[in-house]
N, CA, C and O of each residue as an XYZ file, in Angstrom:
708
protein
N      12.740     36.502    -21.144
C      12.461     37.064    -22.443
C      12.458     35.932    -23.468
O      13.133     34.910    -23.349
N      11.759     36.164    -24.336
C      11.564     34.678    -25.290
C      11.883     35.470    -27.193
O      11.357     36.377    -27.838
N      12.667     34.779    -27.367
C      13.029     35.782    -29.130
C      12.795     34.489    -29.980
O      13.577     33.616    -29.605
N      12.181     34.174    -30.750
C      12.634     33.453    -32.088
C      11.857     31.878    -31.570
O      12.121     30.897    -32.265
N      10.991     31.709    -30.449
C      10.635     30.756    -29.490
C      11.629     30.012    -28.542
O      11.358     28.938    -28.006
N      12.710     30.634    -28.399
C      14.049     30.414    -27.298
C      13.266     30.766    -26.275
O      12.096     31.114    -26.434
N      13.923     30.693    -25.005
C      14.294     31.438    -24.097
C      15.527     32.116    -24.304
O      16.411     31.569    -24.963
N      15.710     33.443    -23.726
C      16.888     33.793    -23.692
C      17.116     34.389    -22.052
O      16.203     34.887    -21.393
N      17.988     34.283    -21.754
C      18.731     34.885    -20.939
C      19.081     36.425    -20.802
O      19.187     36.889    -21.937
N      19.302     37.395    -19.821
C      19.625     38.391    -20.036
C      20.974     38.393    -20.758
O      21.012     39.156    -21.723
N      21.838     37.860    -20.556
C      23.413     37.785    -21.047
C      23.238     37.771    -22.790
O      24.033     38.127    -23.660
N      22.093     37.303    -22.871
C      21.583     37.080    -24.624
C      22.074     35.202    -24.996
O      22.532     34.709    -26.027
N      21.751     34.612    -23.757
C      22.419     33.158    -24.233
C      20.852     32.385    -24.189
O      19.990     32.376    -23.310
N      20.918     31.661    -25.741
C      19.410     30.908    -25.922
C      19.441     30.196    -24.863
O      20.550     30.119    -24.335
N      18.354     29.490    -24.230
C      17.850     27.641    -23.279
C      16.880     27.398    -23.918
O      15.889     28.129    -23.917
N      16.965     26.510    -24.468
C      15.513     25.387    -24.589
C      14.369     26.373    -25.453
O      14.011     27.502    -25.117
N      13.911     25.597    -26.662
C      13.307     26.111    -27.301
C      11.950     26.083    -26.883
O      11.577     24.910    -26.859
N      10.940     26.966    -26.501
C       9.742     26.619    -25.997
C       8.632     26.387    -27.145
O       8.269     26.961    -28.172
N       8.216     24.970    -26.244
C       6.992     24.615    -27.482
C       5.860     25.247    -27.177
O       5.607     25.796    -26.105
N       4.895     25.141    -28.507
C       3.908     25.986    -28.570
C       2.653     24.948    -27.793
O       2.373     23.764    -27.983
N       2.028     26.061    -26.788
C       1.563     25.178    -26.264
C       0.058     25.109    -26.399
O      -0.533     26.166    -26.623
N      -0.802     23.698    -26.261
C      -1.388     22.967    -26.744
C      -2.509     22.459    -26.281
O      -2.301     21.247    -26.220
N      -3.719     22.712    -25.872
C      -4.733     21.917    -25.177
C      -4.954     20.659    -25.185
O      -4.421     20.263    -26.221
N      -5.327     19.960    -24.760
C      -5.449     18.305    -24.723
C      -6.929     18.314    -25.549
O      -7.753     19.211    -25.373
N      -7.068     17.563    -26.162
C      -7.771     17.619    -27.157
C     -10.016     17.171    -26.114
O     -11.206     17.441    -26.272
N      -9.139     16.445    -25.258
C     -10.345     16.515    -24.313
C     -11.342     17.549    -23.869
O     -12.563     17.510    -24.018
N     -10.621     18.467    -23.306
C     -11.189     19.669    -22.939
C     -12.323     20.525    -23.735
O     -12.257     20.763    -24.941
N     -13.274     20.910    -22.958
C     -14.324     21.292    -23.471
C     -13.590     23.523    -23.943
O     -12.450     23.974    -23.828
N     -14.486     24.018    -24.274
C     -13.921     25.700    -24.397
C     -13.725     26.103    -23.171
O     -14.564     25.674    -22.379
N     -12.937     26.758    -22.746
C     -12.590     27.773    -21.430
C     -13.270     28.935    -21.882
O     -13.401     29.254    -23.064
N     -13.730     29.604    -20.821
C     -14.053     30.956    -20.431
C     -13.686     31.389    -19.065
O     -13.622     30.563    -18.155
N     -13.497     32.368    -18.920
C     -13.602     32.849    -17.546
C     -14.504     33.683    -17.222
O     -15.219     34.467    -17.846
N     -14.301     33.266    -15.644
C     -15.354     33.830    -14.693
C     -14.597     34.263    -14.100
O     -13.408     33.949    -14.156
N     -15.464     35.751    -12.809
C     -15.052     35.962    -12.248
C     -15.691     35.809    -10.698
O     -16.815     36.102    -10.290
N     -14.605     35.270    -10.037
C     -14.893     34.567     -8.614
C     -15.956     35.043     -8.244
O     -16.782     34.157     -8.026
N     -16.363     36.162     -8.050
C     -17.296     36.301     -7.384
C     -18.724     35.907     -7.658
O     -19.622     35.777     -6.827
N     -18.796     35.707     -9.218
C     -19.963     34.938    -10.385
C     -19.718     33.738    -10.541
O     -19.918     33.249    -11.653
N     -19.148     32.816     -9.321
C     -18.912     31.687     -9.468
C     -20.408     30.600     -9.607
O     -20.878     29.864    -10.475
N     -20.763     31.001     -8.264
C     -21.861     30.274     -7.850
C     -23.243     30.236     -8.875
O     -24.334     29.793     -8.517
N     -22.913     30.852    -10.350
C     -24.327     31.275    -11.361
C     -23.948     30.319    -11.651
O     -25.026     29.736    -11.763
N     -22.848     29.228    -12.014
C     -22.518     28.399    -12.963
C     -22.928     27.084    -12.452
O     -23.096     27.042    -11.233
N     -23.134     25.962    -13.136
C     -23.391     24.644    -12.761
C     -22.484     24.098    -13.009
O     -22.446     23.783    -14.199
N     -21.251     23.651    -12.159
C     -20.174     22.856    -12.478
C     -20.476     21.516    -12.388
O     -19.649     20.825    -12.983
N     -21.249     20.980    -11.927
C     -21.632     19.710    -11.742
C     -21.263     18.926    -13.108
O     -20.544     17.940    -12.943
N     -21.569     19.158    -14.148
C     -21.189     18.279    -15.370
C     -19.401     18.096    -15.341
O     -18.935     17.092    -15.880
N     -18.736     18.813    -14.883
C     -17.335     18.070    -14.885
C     -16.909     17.590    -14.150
O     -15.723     17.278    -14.257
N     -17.776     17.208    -12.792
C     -17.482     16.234    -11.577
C     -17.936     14.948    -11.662
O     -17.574     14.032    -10.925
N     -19.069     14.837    -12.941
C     -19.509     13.220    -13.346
C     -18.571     12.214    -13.095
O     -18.975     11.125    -12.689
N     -17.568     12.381    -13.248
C     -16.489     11.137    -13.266
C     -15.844     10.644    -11.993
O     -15.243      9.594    -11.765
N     -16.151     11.768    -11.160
C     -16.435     12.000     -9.441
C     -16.905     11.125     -8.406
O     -16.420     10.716     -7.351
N     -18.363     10.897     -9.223
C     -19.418     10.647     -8.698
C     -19.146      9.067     -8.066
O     -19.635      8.771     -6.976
N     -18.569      8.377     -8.613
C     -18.647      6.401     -8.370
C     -17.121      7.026     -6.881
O     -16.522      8.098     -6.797
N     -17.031      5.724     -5.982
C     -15.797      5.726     -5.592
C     -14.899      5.746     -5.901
O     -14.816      5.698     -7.128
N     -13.398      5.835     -5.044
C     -12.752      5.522     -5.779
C     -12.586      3.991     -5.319
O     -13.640      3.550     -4.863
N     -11.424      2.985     -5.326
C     -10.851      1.870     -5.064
C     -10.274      2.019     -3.359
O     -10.350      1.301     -2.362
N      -9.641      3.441     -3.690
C      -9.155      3.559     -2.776
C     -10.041      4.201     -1.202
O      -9.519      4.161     -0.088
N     -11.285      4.696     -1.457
C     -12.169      5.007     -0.810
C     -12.799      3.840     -0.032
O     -12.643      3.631      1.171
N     -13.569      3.071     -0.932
C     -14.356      1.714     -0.908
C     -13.132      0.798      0.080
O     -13.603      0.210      1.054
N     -12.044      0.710     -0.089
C     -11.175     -0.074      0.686
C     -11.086      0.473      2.067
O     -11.266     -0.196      3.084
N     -10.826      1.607      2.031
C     -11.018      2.528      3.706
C     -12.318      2.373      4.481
O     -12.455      2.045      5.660
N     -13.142      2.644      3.676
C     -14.086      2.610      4.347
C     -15.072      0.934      4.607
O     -16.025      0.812      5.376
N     -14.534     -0.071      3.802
C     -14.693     -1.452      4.873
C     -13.522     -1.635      6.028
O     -13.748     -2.183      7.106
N     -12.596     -1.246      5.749
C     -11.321     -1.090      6.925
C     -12.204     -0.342      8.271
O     -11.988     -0.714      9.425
N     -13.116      0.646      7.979
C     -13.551      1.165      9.034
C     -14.774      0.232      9.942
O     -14.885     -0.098     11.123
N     -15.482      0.050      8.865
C     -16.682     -1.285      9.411
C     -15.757     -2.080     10.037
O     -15.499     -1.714     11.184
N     -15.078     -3.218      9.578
C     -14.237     -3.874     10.596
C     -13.921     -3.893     11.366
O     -14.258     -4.759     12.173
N     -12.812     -2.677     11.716
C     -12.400     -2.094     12.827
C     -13.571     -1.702     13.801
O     -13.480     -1.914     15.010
N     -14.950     -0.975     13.080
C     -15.676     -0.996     14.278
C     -16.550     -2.414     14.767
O     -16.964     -2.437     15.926
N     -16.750     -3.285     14.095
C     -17.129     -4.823     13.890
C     -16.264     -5.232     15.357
O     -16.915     -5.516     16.362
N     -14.646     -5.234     15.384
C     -14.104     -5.329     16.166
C     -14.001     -5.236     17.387
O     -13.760     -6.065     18.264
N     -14.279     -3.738     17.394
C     -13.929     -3.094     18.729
C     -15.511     -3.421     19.488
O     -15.593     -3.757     20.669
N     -16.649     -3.266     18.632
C     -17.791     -3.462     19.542
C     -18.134     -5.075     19.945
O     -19.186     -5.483     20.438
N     -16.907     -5.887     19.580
C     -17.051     -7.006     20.268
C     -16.082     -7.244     21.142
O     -15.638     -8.392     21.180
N     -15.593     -6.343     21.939
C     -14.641     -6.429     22.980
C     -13.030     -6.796     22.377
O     -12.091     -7.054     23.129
N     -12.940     -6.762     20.992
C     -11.475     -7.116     20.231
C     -10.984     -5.514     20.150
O     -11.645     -4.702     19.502
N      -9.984     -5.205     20.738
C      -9.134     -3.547     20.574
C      -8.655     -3.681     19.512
O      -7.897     -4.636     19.346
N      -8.904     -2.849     18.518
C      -8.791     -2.653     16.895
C      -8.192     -1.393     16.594
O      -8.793     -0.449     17.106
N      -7.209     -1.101     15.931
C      -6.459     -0.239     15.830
C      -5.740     -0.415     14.133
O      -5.066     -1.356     13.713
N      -6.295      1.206     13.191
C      -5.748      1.497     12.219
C      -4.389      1.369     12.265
O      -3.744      1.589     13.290
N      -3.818      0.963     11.029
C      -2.645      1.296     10.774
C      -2.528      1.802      9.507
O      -2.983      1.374      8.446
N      -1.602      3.141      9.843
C      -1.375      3.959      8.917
C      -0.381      3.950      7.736
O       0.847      4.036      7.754
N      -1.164      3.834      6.795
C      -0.607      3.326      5.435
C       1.399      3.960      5.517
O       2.006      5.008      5.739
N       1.678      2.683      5.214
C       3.478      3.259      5.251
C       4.346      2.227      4.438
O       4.247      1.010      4.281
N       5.068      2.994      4.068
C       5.713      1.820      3.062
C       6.773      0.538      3.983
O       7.594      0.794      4.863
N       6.425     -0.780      3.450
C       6.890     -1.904      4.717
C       5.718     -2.397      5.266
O       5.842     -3.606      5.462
N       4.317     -1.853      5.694
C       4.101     -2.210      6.696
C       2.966     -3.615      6.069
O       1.822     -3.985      6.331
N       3.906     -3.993      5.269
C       3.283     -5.605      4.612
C       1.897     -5.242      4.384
O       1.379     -5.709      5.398
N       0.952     -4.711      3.708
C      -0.210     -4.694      4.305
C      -1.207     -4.616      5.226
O      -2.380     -4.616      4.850
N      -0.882     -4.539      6.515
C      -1.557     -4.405      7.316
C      -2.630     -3.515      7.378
O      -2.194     -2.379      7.189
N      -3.652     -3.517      7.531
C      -5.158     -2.311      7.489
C      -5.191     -2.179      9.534
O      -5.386     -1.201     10.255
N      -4.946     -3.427      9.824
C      -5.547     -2.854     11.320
C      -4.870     -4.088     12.280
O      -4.678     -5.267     11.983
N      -4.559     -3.305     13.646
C      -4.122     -4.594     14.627
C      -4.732     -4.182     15.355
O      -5.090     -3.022     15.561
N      -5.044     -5.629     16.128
C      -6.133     -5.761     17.054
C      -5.662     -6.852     18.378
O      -5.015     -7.850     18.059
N      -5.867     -6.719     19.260
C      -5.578     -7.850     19.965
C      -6.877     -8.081     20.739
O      -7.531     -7.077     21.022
N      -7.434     -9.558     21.201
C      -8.124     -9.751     21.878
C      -7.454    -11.247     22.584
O      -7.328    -12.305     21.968
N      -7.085    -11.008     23.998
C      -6.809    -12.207     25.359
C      -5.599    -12.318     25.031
O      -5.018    -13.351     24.701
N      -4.898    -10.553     25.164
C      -3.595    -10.651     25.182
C      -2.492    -11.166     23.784
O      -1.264    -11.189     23.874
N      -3.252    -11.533     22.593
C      -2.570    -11.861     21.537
C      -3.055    -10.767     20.577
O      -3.949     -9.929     20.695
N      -2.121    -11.056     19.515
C      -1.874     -9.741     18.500
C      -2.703    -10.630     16.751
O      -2.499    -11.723     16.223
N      -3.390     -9.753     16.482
C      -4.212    -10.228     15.240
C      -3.724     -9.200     14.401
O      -4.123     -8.069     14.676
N      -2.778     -9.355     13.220
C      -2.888     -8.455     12.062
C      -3.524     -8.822     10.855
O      -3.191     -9.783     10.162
N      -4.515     -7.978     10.599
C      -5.890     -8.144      9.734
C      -5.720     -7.133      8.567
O      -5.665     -5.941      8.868
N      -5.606     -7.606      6.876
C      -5.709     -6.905      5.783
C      -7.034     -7.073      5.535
O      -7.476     -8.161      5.902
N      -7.896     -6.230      4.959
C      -9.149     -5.957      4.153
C      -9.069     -6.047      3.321
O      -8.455     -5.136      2.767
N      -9.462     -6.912      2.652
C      -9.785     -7.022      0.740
C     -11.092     -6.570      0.603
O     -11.895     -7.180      1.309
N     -11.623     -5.539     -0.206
C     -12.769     -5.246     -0.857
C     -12.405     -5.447     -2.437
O     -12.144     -4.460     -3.125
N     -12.400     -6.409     -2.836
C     -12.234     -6.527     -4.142
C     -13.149     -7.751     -4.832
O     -13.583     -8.693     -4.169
N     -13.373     -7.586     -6.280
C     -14.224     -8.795     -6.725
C     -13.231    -10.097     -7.323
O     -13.807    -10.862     -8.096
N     -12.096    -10.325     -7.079
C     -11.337    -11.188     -8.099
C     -10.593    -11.875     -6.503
O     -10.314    -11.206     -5.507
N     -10.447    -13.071     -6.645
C     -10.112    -13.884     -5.747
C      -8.493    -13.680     -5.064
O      -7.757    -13.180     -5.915
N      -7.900    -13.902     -3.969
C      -6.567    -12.991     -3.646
C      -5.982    -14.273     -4.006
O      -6.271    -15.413     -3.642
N      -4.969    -13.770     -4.917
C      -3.687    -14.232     -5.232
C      -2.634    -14.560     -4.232
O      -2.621    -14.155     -3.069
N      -1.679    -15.397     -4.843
C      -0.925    -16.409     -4.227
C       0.690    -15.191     -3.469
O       1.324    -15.201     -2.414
N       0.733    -14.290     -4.794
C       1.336    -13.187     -4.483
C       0.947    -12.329     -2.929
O       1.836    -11.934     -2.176
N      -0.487    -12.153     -2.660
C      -0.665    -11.637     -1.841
C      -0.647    -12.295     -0.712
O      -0.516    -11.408      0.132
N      -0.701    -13.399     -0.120
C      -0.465    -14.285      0.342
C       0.776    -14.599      0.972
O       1.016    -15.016      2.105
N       1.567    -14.294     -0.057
C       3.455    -14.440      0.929
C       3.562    -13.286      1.059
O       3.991    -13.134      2.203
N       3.417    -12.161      0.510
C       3.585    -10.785      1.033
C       2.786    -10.514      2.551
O       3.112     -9.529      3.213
N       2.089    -11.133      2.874
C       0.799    -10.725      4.332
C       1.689    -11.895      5.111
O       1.873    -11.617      6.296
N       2.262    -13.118      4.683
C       2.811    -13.757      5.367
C       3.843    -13.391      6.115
O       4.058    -13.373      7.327
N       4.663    -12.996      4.808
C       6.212    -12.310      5.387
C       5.667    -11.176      6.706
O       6.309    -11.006      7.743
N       4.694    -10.664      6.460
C       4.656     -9.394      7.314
C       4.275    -10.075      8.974
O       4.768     -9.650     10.019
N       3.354    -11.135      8.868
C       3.200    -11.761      9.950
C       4.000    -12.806     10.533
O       3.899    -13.249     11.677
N       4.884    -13.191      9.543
C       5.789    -13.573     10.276
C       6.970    -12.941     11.078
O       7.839    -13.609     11.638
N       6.896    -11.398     11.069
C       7.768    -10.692     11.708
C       7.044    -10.421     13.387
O       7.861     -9.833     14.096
N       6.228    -10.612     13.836
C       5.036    -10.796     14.813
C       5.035    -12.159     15.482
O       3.911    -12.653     15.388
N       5.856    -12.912     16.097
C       5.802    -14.468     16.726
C       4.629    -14.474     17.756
O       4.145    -13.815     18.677
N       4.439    -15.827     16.908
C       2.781    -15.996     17.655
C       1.241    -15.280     17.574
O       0.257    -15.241     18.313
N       1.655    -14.670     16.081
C       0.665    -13.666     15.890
C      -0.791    -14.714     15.415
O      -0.979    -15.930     15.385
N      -1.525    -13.655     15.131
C      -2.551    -14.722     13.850
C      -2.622    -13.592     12.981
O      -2.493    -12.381     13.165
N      -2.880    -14.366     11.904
C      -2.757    -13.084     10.770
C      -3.831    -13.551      9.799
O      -3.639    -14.649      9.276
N      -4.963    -12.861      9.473
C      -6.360    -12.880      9.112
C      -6.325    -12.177      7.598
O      -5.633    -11.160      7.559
N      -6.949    -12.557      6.380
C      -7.587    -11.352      5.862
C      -9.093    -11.382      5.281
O      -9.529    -12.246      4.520
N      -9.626    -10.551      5.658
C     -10.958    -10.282      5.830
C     -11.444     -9.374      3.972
O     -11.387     -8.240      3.497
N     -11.818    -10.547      3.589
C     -12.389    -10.290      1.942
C     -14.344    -10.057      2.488
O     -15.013    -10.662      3.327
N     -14.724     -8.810      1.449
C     -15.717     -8.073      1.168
C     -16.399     -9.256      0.791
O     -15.763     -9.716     -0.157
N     -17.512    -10.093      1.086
C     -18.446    -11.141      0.475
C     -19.787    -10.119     -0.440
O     -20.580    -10.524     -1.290
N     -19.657     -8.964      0.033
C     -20.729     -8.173     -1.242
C     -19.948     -7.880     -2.105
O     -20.438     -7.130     -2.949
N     -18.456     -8.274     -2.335
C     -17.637     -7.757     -3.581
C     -17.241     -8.944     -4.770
O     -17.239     -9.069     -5.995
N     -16.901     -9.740     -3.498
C     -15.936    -11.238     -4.361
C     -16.557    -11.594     -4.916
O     -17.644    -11.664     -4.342
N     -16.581    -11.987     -6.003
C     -16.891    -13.515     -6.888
C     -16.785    -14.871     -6.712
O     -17.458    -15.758     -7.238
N     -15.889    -14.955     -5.932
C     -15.727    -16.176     -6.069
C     -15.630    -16.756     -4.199
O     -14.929    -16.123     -3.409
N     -15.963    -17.269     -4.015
C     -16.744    -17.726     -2.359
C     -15.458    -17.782     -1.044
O     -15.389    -17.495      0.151
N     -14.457    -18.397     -2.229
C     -13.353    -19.312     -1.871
C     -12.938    -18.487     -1.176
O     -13.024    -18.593      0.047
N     -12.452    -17.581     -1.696
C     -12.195    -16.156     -1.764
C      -9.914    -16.236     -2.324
O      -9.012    -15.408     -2.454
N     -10.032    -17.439     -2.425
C      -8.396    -17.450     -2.752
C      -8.315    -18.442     -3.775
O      -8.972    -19.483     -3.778
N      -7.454    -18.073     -4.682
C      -6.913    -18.633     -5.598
C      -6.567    -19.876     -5.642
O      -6.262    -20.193     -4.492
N      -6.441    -20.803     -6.382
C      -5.988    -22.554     -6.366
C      -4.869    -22.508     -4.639
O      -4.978    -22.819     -3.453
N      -3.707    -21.806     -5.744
C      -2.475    -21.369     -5.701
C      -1.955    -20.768     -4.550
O      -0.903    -21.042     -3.973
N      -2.981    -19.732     -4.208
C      -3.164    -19.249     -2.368
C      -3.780    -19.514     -1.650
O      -3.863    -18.748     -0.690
N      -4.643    -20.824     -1.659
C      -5.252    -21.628     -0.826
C      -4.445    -22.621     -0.233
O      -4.364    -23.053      0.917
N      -3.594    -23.002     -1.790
C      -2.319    -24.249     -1.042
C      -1.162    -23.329     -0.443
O      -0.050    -23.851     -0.535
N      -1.179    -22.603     -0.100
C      -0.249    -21.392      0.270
C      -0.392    -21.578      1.698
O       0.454    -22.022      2.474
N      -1.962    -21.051      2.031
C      -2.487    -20.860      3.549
C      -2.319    -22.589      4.033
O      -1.477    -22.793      4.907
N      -2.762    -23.289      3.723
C      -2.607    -24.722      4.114
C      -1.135    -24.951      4.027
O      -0.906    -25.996      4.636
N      -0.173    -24.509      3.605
C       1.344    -25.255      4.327
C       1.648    -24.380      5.116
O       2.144    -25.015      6.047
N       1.693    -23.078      5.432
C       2.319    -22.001      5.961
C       2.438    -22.988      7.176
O       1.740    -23.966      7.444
N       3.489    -22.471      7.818
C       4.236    -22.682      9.116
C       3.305    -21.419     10.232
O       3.153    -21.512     11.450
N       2.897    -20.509      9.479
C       2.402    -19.292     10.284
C       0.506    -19.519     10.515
O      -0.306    -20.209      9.899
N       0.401    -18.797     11.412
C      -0.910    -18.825     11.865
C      -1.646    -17.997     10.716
O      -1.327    -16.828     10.929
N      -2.414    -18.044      9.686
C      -3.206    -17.353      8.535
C      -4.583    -18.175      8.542
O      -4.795    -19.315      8.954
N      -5.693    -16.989      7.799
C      -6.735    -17.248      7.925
C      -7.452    -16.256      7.058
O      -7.230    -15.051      6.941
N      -8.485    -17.111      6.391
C      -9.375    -16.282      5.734
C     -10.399    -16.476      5.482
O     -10.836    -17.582      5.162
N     -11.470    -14.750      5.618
C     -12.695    -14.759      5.964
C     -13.416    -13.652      5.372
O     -12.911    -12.674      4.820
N     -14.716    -13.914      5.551
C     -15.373    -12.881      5.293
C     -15.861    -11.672      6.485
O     -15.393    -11.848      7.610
N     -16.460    -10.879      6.352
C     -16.675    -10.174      7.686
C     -17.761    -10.376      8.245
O     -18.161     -9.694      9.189
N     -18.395    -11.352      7.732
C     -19.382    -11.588      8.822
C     -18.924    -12.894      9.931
O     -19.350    -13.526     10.898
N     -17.839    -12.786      9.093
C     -17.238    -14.506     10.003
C     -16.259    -13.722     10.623
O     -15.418    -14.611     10.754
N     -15.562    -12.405     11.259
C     -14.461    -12.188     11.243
C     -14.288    -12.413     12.936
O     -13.240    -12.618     13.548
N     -15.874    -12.287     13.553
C     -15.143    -12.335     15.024
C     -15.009    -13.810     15.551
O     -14.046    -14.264     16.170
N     -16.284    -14.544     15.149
C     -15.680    -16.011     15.080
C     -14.445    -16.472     14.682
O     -14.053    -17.443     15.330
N     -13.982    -16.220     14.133
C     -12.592    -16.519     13.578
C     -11.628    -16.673     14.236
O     -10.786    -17.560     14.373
N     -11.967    -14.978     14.956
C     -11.119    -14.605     15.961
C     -11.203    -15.438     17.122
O     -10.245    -15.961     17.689
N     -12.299    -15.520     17.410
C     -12.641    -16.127     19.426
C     -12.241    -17.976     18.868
O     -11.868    -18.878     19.620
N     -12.407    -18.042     17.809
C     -12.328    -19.661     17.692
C     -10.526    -20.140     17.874
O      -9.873    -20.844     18.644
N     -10.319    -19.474     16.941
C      -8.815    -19.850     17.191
C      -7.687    -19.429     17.910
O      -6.569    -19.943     17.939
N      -8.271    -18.058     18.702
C      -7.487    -17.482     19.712
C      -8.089    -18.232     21.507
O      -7.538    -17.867     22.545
């Protein structure tokens, strides 16, 4: 029951004054329909914003090219399912008995030095691994594909790292494995 814009309680004890509530100033007029007169309407104008990918789409779905890039060159490629910990990893693969953990970058801005010890740490929990990441060359900007900063990163590591594009990704693989 609501008196005076309270809530009240049956006992008659006020909670929390309820505010008056408010449309977001965005929103176009409401009307209603009824379900069954759905299909007269053209909703399409409020899915415009829909329409582009998302970040998170565009990243899955080069994770999938890869992985199949992979597997149809005799490398066993295997998703890994997003989990918190699992350093980044998009996919492990092994080809001649060794273990490859491979992140996907689809992004246009060069990978940071940050990302770099984070993919490290994760491959260094893996002895003897190689640990790859495979940047989008129809996305990047910049060729290198790594930062000053995470280039001198990959060049001291103690760990096996590598980075490529995907058209270089199985060479990569057969060269240094």
């Amino acid at each position: 029951m609501i008196h005076q814009g309270f809530r009240v309680f049956p006992d008659g004890k006020e909670c929390n004054q309820i505010l008056k509530q408010m449309e977001t100033s965005n929103n176009n007029e409401w009307f209603s329909v009824e379900l069954k007169d759905i299909g007269k309407y053209d909703l399409t104008d409020s899915l415009k914003e829909f329409k582009s990918a998302s970040n998170h789409k565009i990243g899955h779905d080069f994770e999938f090219t890869i992985r199949q890039k992979l597997n149809l060159s005799n490398i066993i490629a295997k998703e890994v399912k997003v989990n918190q910990g699992d350093g980044g990893n998009d996919i492990i693969a092994t080809y001649k008995n060794n273990l490859v953990l491979i992140q996907c970058k689809s992004i246009e801005k060069p990978i940071a030095v940050q990302t770099m010890r984070n993919f490290e740490s994760s491959v260094s929990r893996f002895p003897n691994s190689l640990g790859i990441i495979v940047c989008d060359s129809t996305k990047i900007e910049d060729k290198k594909y790594l930062t000053i900063k995470a280039s001198s990163w990959v060049k001291s590591s103690k760990f096996n790292l590598s980075v490529c594009n995907e058209t270089s990704i199985i060479s990569t693989i057969k060269n240094i494995i």
